[in-house]
N, C-alpha and C positions, 0 to 999 in steps of 0.2 A: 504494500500500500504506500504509503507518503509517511517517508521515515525524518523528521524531524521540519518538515514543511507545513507544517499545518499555521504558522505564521503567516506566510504565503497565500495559504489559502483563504485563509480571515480575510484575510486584507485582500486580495481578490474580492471576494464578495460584496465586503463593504463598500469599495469603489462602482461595483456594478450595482447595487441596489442603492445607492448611491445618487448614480449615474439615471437609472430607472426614476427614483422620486421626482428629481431636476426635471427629467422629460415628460413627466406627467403632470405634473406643478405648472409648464410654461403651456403647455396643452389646455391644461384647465385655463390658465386665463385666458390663452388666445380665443377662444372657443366663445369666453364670454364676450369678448371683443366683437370676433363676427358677430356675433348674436346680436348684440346693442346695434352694431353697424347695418345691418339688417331691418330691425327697428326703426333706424333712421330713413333708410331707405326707402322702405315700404309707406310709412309715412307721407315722406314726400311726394310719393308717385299714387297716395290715396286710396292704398289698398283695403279690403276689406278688413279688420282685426278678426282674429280667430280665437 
């Protein structure tokens, strides 16, 4: 198996989940962003609200 690397591997993981929250975190806001931009949009062009 992994004979004194399990430091290695911590720390791998940590960097990749990590890495994972950052990318879901910037996602989640953008996301809100279209969303409002969207809003804006629709708005202006008088669309129905649903």
């Amino acid at each position: 198996m992994i004979a004194g690397g399990w430091n290695f591997v911590i720390a791998a993981y940590a960097v990749t989940f990590g890495g994972l929250a950052i990318l879901a975190l910037v996602v989640a806001i953008r996301a809100r962003q279209w969303a409002n931009r969207a809003r804006s949009l629709d708005a202006k062009q008088g669309a129905p609200k649903s």
